[in-house]
Every structure is written in C-alpha cells, then in structure tokens.
TORKOL-4160 file (C-alpha; in steps of 0.2 Angstrom, whole numbers, padded with zeros to 4 digits, m for minus):
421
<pt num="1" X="0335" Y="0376" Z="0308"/>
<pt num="2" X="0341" Y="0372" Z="0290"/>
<pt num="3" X="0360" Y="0378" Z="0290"/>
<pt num="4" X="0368" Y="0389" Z="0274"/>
<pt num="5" X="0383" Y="0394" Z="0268"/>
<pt num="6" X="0377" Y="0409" Z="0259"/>
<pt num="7" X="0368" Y="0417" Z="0272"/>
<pt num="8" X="0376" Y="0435" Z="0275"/>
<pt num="9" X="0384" Y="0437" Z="0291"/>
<pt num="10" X="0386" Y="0456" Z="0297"/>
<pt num="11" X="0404" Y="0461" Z="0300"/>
<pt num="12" X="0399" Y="0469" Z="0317"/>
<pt num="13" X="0391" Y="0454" Z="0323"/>
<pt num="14" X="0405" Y="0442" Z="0318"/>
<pt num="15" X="0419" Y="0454" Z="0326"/>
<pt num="16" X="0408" Y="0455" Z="0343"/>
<pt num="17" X="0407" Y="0435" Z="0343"/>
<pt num="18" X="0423" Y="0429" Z="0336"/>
<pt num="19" X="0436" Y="0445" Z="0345"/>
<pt num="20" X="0426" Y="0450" Z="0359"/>
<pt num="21" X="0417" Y="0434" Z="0366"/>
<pt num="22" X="0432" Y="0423" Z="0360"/>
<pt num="23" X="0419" Y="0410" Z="0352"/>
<pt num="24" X="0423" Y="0398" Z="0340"/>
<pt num="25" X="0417" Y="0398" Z="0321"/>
<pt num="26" X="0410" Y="0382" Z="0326"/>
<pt num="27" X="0400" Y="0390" Z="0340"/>
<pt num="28" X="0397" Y="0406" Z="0330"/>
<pt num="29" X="0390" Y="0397" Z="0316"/>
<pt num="30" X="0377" Y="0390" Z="0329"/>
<pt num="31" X="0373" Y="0405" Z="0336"/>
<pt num="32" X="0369" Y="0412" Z="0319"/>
<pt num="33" X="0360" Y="0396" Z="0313"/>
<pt num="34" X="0375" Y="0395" Z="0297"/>
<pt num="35" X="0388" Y="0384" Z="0293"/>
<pt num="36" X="0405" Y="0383" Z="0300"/>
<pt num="37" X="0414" Y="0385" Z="0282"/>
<pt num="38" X="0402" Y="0401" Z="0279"/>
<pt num="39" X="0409" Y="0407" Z="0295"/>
<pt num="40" X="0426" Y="0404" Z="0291"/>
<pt num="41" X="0423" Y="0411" Z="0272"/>
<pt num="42" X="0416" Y="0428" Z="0281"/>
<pt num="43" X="0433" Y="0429" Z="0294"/>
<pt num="44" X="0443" Y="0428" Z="0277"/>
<pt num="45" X="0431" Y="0440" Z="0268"/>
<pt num="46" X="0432" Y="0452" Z="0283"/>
<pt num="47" X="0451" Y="0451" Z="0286"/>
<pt num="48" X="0449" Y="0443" Z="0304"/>
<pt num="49" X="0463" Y="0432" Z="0310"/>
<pt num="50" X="0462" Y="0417" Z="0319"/>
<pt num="51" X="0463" Y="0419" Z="0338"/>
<pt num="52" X="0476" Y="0410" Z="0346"/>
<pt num="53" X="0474" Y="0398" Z="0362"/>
<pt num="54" X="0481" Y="0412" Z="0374"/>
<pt num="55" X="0470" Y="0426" Z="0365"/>
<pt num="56" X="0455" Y="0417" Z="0366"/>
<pt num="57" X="0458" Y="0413" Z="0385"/>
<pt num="58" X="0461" Y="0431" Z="0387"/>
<pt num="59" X="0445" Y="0436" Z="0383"/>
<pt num="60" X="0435" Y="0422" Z="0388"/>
<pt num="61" X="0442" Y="0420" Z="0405"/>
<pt num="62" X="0441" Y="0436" Z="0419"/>
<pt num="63" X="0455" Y="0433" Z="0431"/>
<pt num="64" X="0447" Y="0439" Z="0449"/>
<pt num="65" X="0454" Y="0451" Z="0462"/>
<pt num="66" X="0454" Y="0437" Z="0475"/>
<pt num="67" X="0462" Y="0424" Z="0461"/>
<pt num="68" X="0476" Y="0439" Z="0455"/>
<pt num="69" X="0481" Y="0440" Z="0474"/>
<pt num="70" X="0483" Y="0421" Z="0478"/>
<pt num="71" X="0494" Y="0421" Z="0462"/>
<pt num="72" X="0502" Y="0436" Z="0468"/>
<pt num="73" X="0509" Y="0429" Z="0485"/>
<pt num="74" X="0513" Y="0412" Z="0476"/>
<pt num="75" X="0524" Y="0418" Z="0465"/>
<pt num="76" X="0534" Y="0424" Z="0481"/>
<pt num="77" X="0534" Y="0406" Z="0486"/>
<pt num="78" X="0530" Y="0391" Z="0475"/>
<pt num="79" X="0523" Y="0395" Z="0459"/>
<pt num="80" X="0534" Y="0396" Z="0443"/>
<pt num="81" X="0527" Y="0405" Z="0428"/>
<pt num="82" X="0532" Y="0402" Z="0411"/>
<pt num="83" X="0539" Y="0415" Z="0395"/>
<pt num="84" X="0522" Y="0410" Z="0389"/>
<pt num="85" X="0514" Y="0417" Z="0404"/>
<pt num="86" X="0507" Y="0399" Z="0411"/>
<pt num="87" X="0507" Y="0395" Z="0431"/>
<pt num="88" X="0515" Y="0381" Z="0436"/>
<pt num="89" X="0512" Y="0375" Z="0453"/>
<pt num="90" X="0518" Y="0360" Z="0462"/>
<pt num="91" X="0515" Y="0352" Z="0481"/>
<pt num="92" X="0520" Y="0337" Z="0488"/>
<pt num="93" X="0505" Y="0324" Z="0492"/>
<pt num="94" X="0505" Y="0329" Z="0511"/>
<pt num="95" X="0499" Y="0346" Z="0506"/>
<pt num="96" X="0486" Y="0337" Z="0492"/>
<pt num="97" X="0473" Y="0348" Z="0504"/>
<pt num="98" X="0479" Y="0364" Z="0500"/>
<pt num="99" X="0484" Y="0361" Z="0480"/>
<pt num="100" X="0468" Y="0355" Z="0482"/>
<pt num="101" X="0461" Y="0375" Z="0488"/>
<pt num="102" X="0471" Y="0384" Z="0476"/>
<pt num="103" X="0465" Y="0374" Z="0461"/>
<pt num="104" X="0446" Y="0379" Z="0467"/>
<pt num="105" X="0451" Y="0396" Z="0471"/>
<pt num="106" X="0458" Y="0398" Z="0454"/>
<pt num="107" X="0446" Y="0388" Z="0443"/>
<pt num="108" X="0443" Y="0391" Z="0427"/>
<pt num="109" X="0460" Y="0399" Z="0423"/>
<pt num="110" X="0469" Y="0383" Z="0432"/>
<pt num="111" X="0467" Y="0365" Z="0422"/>
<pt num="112" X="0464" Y="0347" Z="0429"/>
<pt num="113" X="0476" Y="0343" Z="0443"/>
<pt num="114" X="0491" Y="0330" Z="0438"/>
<pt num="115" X="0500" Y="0316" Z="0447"/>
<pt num="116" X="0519" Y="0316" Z="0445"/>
<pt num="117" X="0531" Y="0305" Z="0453"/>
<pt num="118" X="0535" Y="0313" Z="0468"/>
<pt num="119" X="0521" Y="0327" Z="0470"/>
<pt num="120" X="0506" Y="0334" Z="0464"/>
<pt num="121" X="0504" Y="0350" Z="0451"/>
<pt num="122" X="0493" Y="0361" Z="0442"/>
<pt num="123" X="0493" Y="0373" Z="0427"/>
<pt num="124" X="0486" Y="0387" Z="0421"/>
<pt num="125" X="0481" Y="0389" Z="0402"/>
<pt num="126" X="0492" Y="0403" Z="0393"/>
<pt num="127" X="0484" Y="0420" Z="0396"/>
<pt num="128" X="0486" Y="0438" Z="0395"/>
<pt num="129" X="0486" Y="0441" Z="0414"/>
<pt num="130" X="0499" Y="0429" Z="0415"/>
<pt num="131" X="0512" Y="0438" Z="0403"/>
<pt num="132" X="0508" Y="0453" Z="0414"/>
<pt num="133" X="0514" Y="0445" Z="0430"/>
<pt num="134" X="0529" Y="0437" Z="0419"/>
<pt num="135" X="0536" Y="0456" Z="0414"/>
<pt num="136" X="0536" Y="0459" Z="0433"/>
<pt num="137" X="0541" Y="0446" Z="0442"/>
<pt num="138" X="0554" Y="0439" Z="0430"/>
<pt num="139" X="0562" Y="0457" Z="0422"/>
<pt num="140" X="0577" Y="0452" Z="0424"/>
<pt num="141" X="0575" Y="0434" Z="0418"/>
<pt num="142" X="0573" Y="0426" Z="0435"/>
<pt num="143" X="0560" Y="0430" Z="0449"/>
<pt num="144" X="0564" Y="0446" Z="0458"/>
<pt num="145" X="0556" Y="0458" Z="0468"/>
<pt num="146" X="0554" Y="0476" Z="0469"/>
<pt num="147" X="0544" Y="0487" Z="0482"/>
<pt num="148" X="0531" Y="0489" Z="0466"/>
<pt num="149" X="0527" Y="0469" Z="0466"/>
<pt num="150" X="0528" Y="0472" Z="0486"/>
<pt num="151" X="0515" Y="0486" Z="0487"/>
<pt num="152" X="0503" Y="0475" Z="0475"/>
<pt num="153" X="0502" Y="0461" Z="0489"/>
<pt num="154" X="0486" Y="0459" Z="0502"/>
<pt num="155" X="0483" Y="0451" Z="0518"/>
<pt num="156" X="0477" Y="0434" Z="0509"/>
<pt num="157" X="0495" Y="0436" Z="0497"/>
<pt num="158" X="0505" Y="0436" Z="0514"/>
<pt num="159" X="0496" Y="0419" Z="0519"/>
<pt num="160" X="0497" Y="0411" Z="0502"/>
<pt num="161" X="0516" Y="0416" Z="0504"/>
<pt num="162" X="0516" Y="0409" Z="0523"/>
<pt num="163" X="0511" Y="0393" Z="0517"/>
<pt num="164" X="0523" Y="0390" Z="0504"/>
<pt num="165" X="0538" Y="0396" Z="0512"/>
<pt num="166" X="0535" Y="0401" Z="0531"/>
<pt num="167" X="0533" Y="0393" Z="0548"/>
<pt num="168" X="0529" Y="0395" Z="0565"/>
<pt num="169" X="0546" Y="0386" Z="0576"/>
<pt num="170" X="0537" Y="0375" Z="0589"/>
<pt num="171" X="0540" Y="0385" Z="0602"/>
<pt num="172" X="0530" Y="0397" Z="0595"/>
<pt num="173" X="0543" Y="0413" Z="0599"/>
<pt num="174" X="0548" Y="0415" Z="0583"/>
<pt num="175" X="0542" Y="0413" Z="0563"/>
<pt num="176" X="0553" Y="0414" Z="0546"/>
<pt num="177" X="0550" Y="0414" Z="0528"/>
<pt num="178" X="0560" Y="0406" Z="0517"/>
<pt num="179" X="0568" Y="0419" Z="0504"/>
<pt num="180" X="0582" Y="0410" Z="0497"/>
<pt num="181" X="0577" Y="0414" Z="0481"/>
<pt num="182" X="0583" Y="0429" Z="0484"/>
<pt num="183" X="0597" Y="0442" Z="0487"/>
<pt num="184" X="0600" Y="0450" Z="0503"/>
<pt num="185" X="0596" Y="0467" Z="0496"/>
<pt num="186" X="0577" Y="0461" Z="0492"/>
<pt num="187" X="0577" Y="0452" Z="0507"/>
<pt num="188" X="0579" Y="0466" Z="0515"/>
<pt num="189" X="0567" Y="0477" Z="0505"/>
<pt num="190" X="0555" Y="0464" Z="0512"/>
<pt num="191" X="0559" Y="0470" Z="0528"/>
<pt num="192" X="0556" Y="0489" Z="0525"/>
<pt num="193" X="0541" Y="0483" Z="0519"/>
<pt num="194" X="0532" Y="0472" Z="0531"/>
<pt num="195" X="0538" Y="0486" Z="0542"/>
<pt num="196" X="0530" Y="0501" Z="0532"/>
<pt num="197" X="0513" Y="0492" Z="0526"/>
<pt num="198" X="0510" Y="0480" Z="0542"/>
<pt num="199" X="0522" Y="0487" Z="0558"/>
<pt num="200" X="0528" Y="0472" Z="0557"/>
<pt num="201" X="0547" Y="0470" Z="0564"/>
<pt num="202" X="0556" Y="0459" Z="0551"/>
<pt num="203" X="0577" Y="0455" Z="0549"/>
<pt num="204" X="0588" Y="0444" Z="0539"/>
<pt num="205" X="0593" Y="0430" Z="0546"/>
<pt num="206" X="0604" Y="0415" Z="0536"/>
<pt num="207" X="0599" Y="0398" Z="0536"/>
<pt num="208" X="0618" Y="0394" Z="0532"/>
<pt num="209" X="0622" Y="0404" Z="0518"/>
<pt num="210" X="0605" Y="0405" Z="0514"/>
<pt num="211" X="0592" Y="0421" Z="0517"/>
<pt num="212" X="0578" Y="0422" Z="0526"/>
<pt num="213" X="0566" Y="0433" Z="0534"/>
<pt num="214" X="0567" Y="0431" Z="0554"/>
<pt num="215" X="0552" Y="0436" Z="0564"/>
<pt num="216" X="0551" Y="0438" Z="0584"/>
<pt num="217" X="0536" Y="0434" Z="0595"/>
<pt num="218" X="0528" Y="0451" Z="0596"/>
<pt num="219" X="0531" Y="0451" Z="0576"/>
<pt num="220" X="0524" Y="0433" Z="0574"/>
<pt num="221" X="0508" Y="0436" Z="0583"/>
<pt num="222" X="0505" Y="0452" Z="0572"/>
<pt num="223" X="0508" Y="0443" Z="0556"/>
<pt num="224" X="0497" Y="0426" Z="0560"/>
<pt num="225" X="0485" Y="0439" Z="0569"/>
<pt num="226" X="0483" Y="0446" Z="0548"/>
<pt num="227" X="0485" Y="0430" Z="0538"/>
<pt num="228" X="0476" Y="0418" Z="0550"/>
<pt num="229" X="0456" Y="0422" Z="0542"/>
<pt num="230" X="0463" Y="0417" Z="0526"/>
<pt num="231" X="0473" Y="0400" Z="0531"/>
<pt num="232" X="0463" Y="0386" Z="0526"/>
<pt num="233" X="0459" Y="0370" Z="0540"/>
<pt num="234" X="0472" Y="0360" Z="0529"/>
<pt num="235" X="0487" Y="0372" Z="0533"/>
<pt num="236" X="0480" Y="0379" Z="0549"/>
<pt num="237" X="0495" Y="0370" Z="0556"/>
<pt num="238" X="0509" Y="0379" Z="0551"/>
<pt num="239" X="0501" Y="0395" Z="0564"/>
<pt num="240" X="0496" Y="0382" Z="0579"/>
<pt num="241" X="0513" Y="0385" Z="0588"/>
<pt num="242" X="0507" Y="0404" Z="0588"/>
<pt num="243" X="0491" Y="0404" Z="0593"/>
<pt num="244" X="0489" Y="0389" Z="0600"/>
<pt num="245" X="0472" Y="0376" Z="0598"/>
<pt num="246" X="0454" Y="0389" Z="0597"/>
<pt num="247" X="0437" Y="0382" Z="0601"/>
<pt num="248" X="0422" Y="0389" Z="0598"/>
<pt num="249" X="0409" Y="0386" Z="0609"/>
<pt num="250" X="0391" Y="0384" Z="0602"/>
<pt num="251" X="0377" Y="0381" Z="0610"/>
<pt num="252" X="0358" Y="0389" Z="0616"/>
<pt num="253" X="0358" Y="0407" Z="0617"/>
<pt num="254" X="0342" Y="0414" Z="0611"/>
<pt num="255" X="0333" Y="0404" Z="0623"/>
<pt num="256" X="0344" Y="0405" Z="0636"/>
<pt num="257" X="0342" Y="0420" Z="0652"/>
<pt num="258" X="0361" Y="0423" Z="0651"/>
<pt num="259" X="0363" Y="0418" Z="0633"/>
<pt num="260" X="0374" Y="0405" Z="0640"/>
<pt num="261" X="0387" Y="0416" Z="0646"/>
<pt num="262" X="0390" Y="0404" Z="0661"/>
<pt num="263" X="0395" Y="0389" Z="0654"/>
<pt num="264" X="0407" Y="0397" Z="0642"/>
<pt num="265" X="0415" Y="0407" Z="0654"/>
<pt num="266" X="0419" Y="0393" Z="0666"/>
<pt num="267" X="0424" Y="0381" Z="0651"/>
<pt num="268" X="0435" Y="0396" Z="0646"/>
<pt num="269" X="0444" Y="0397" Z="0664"/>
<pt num="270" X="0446" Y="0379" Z="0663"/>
<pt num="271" X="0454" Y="0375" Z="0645"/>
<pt num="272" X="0467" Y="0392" Z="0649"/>
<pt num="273" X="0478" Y="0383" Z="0659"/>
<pt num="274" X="0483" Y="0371" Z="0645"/>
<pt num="275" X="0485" Y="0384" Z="0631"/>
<pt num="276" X="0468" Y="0383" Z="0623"/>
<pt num="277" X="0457" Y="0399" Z="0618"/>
<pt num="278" X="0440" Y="0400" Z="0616"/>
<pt num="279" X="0429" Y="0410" Z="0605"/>
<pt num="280" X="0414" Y="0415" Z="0615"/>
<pt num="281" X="0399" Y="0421" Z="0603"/>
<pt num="282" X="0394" Y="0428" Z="0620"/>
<pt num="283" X="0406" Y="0440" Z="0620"/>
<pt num="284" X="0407" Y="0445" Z="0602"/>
<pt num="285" X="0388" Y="0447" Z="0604"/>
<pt num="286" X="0382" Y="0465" Z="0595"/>
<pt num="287" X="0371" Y="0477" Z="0606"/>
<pt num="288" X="0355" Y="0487" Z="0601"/>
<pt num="289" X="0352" Y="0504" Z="0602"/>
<pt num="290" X="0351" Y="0503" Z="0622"/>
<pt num="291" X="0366" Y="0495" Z="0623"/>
<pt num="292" X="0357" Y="0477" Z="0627"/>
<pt num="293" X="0364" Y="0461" Z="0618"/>
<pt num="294" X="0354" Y="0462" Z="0601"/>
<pt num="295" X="0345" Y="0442" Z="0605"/>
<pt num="296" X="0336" Y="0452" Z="0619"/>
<pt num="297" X="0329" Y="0465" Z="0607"/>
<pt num="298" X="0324" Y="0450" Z="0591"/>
<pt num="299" X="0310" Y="0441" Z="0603"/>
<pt num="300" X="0300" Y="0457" Z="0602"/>
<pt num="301" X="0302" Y="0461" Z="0585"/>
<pt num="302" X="0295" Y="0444" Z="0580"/>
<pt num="303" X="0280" Y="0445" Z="0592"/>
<pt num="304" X="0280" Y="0460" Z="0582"/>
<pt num="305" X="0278" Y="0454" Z="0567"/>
<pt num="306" X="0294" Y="0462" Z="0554"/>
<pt num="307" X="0301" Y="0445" Z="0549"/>
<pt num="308" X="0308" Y="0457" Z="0537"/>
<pt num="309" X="0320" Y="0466" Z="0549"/>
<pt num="310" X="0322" Y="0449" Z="0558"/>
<pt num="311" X="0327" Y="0442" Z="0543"/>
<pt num="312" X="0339" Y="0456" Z="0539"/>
<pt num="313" X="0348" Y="0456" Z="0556"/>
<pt num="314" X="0350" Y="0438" Z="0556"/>
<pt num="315" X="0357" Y="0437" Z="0540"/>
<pt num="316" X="0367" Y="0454" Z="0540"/>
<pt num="317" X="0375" Y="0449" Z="0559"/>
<pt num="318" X="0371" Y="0432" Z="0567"/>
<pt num="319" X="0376" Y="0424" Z="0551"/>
<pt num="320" X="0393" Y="0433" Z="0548"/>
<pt num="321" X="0397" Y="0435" Z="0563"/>
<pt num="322" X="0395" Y="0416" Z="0568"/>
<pt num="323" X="0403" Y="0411" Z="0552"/>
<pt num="324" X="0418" Y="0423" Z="0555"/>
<pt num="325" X="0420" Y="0414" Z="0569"/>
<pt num="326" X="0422" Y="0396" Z="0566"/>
<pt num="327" X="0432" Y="0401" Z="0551"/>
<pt num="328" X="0445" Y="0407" Z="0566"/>
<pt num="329" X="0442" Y="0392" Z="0577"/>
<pt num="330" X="0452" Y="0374" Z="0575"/>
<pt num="331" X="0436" Y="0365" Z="0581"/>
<pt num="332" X="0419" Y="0365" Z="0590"/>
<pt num="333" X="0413" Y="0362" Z="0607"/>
<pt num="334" X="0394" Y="0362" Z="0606"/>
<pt num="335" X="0384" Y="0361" Z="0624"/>
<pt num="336" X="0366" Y="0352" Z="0619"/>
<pt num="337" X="0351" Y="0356" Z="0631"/>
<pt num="338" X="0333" Y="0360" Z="0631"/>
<pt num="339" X="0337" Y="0377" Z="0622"/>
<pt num="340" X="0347" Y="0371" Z="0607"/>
<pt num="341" X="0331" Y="0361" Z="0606"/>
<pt num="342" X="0319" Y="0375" Z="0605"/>
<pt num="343" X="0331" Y="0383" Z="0592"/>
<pt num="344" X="0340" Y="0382" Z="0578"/>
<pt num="345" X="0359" Y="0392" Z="0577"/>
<pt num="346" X="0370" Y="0380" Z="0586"/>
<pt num="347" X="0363" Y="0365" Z="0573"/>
<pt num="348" X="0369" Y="0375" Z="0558"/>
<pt num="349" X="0384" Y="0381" Z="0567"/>
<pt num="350" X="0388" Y="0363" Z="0570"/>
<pt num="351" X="0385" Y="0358" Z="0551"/>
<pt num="352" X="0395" Y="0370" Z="0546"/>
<pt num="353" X="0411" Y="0366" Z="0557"/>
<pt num="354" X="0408" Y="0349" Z="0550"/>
<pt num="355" X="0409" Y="0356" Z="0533"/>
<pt num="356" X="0422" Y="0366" Z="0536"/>
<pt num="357" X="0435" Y="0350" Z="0541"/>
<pt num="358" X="0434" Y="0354" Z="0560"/>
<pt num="359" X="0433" Y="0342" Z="0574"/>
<pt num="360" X="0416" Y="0344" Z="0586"/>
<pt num="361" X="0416" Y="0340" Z="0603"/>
<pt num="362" X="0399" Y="0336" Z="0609"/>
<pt num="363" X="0394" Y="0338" Z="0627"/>
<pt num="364" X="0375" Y="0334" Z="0636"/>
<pt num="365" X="0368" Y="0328" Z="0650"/>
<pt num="366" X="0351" Y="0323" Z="0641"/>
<pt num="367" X="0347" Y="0306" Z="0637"/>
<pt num="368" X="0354" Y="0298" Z="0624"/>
<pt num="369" X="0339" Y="0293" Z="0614"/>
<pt num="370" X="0336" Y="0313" Z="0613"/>
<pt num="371" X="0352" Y="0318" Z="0605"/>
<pt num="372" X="0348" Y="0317" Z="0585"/>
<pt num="373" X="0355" Y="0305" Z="0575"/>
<pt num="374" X="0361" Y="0315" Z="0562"/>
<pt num="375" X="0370" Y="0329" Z="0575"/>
<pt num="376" X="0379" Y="0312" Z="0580"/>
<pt num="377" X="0385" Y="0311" Z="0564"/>
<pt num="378" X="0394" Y="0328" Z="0564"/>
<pt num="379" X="0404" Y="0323" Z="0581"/>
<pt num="380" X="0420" Y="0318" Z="0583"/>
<pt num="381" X="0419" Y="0314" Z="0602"/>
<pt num="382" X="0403" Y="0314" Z="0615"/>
<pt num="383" X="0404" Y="0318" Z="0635"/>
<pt num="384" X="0388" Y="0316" Z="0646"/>
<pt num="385" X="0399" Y="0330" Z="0658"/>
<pt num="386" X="0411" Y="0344" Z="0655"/>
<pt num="387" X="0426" Y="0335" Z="0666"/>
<pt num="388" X="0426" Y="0323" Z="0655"/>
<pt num="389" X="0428" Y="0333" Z="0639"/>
<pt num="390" X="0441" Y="0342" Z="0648"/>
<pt num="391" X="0451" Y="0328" Z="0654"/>
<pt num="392" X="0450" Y="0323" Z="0634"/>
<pt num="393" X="0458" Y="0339" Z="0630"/>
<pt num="394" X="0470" Y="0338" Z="0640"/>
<pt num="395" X="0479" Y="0325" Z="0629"/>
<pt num="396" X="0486" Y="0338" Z="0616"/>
<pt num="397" X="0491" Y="0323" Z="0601"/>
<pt num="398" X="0474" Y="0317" Z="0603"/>
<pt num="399" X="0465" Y="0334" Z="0596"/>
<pt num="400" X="0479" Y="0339" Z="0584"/>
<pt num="401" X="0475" Y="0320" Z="0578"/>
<pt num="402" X="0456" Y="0325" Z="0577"/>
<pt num="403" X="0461" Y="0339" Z="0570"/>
<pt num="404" X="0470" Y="0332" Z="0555"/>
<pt num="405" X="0457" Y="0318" Z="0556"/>
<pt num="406" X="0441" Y="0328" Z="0554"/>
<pt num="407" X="0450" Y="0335" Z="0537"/>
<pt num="408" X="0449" Y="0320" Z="0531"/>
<pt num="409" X="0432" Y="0314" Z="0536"/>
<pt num="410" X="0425" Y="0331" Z="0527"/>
<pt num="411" X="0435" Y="0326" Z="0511"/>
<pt num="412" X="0427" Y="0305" Z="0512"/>
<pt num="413" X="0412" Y="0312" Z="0516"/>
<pt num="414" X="0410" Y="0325" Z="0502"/>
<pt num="415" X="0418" Y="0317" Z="0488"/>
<pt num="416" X="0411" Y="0321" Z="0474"/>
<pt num="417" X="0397" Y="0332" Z="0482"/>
<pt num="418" X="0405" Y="0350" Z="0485"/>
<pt num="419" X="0419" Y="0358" Z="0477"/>
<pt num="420" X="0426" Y="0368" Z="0490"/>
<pt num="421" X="0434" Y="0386" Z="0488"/>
C-alpha cells in the first residue's frame, strides 16, 4: 500500500479512531493506509487534541466487574491509590503467590510485577476508574469509609480484604480484621454493616490502642462460610483454623452400583475423628425427575442416542458441580479401581486438582504396573490400602506441608505455560 500525506481523512473517522478507540496516529495512519504526519496534520486541521496516557487508558482499557470488586476490598486492606488515580500494591515475598493472583486477576489495567527491597509490588497505569475510587475512598485526603463504599463491596471484596488484613486465631474460635487505619466510628460502621448485609455479629475490639473488628465462632464460621469459594490455594491458610483440612473424594461412580457411596462414607467416618471433612460428590449428587441420582438416568439416555442432552447435562452439572467442589476442598483423595478404569471423570478431576495447587492422595489395590504413569505424576503420596492413607493423615504437619508443597509444584511445573486467574 503506497502511503500519502495528502490523502483526505474524514473527520468522523479520525474522531472514532483517535477519541473513541484511543489509537495512536501512528496506528490510525496504518489503518487508513496514510502517513503519521498526514494524521497528525488532520488532528490539528480538526481541532483534536492529543489524548493523554490516562485518557487513552480510559478508553482502551474496560475495568471488569470482577476486577472493580477485587480493588474494592483492597483498598480496605493493602492497596494505596494515588492523586493520579494509580493502584499501588505491595506483598511481602511469602505472599509472591497471591500478588501473584491479583496481578492476573487485574491484567491489563495492572503492569509488570517489581522486585523491591523488602517485598514484591504492582501498579496500575493512570485511569479514569481509578480517579473515581480516589474521590471515595480518599475524600477527605486519607482513606475513609462510609456505608456508601461499604454497600459497594461483595463476597469476593470481603475475601480480598480477609486476606490483606484478617485471620483465623489458631484455635479456630475466633477471627479479626485489622482496621487500624481507621477511627473507632468507622469501625464501628463496619460493624452495623456486616451485621445488616451478612448477619454477621462483629465488635471492636483494640489491639493496644489500635482498632480492630473482633469476630466469634458462630461469626467466624459465617464469614469463611462466604469468602472461602473465592480464597485462592495460596492463602487457603489464613481460614484452615476454621474449617479445618477438606478432602475431596474422587473416584468411580458411573460405573459403580452404589456410585461409590461406601467407601466414602467409611473414609468419611474415619478421617472425622481428627478434624478432617470430606466432600462426597455422592452426596452432592443431583436427582432426575424420579428422584433417582441423575448417573442412574445418563446410561439410558446414551443407549438412546441424545449425545446432545448428554452432552448438556454433563457440561451444565457434573462439570460445575465437580469443579465447585475441589475449588472448596484443600486436596484430593482419589480411590483407583476397575471403574475409574472404564471411565473418565475422576482422571479429569484428578488433573484439575493438580492444576489447581492441591495435594492428591492416591489409594489402590491394583497392581502397580496398571496404575498410569502420567496419574503418578499428579500424586503426592500412594497407599496400596485405606489404613495406610489414614495413618498418613494423621500426621497433621505432614499434609499442611503437602499442602504448601503441592503450590509449588503447580507453580515449577507450569512456569511459563499457564497464566493463572
């Protein structure tokens, strides 16, 4: 394409390109097969001024609803924002994991992530939505709150909060955010409003002369029972003392008589006695129209023929149901026998917890030539019996060390491959 400076350009073309797509008159002029100068010749011509970083950002950027309520619950805790409306966020290299999911979560208003001396730190480029949040957060000059910015915040802003500023006390009977920040009256407006929005039962307590929000048992499991979906694996731990360790149980089910209710049921007895819940798919299981577990019902409608609705069901419930589940869970017991051979859910289930940082604890009584290599490599321990996987659990450092270990597997394993969100 030969390039001209005295080709017209039509104002309402230039207008849509330069003010509403944000481009540049280098990009402009090789939309319109022009030169640069013949671009910048019909801005001056036209009386369009130049679009400044934060303008340009504004419109080429679209801030999310998921991104605008992370932001909202870290500026509760960690995150500073700038006159110039620009996020500043900094982590200490223990937390590198979830600086880590908050700069994919926020990606592309969030820039490259920076080494410092003593921590880790993102930044957003200047922006409108960012002057927006300045005017009410910081109306007074420094970071307030008021029951409008209060009202604005979601489940997944309370957790993004939690983890800045909250924890679980060991003994799990008690929780508290850190509101130093703060005055005792919005503390207490915090109050009124986890009360109003969530029932939950908050008070002031001092940390010295320093505020905070107190919260009891009945309170605590309420408010990890809300945020706990949106914690990632990295700072699952801050809710452990709460909820103790979960486990999901994988294994046959469509190929099994009883779905494998048996095993999971005893395994469940078992593991109760040292504070560890399972998540039995079993249970969680919807039923057809007759009431009947739905994997009943999918064997006839394949012999039938509608892949379509088969297709639908499996997708619309065994997938988000499944996945719902081991989101919840701190790791993965997976039973492998005959019927996990014949199928194919507890293999993908078993990648995914892999994935998703979590530690999988692999127990069968085949031989071990039949167990597949490449499920081996998703497993953080085997057993050839369920005693001895039991007797492995019992030794509560050894899986909260899984657990922090299988994080970093993921991470070593995936490096470069998948940029998690």
């Amino acid at each position: 394409m030969v390039l001209t400076r005295q080709r017209k350009i039509p104002e309402d073309k230039l207008k849509f390109f330069y003010l509403d797509r944000g481009l540049t008159d280098k990009e402009i002029a090789e939309k319109l097969g022009c030169t640069q100068q013949a671009v910048y010749l019909a801005r001056r011509k036209f009386k369009i001024d130049s679009l400044s970083k934060k303008e340009r950002n504004s419109k080429l950027i679209k801030i999310s609803k998921r991104q605008e309520e992370i932001l909202r619950g870290s500026l509760l805790g960690d995150a500073y924002l700038s006159p110039e409306g620009e996020f500043d966020i900094q982590h200490g290299s223990k937390q590198f994991g979830y600086l880590l999911w908050l700069f994919n979560n926020l990606q592309p208003y969030f820039g490259e992530i920076r080494n410092v001396r003593t921590c880790k730190r993102i930044r957003s480029c200047a922006h409108d939505f960012g002057i927006k949040l300045r005017k009410e957060y910081y109306s007074k000059g420094k970071k307030t709150i008021t029951r409008e910015i209060l009202d604005k915040l979601s489940a997944l802003s309370l957790a993004v909060w939690f983890m800045d500023d909250g924890q679980v006390l060991p003994s799990g009977n008690q929780s508290r955010i850190a509101t130093c920040d703060f005055t005792k009256e919005e503390n207490i407006l915090i109050c009124e409003y986890l009360k109003d929005k969530w029932n939950i039962e908050a008070q002031v307590g001092f940390n010295g002369k320093y505020p905070q929000i107190v919260m009891n048992k009945e309170a605590t499991q309420k408010l990890v029972g809300l945020i706990r979906l949106h914690v990632p694996v990295e700072m699952r731990y801050k809710l452990r003392p709460a909820c103790g360790i979960s486990l999901y149980l994988s294994g046959g089910m469509e190929f099994k008589k009883d779905l494998g209710s048996n095993w999971r049921q005893w395994l469940t007895d078992q593991l109760a006695p040292i504070n560890m819940e399972t998540i039995d798919p079993v249970k969680i299981e919807p039923p057809d129209e007759e009431g009947a577990p739905i994997q009943h019902s999918i064997t006839d409608i394949k012999i039938e023929g509608k892949f379509d609705q088969v297709r639908s069901l499996v997708r619309n419930i065994f997938f988000r149901k499944d996945m719902f589940a081991i989101q919840l869970s701190d790791g993965m017991v997976v039973y492998y026998d005959e019927s996990v051979q014949k199928g194919a859910g507890t293999l993908a289930e078993v990648w995914e917890s892999f994935r998703e940082g979590k530690p999988v604890y692999l127990v069968s009584e085949l031989p071990r030539a039949k167990i597949p290599s490449w499920l081996i490599g998703e497993t953080t321990a085997i057993f050839f019996n369920f005693e001895e996987l039991i007797n492995y659990l019992k030794n509560k450092d050894q899986v909260l060390q899984d657990i922090h270990n299988a994080i970093e597997i993921r991470n070593k394993t995936f490096e470069g491959i998948y940029h998690r969100g």
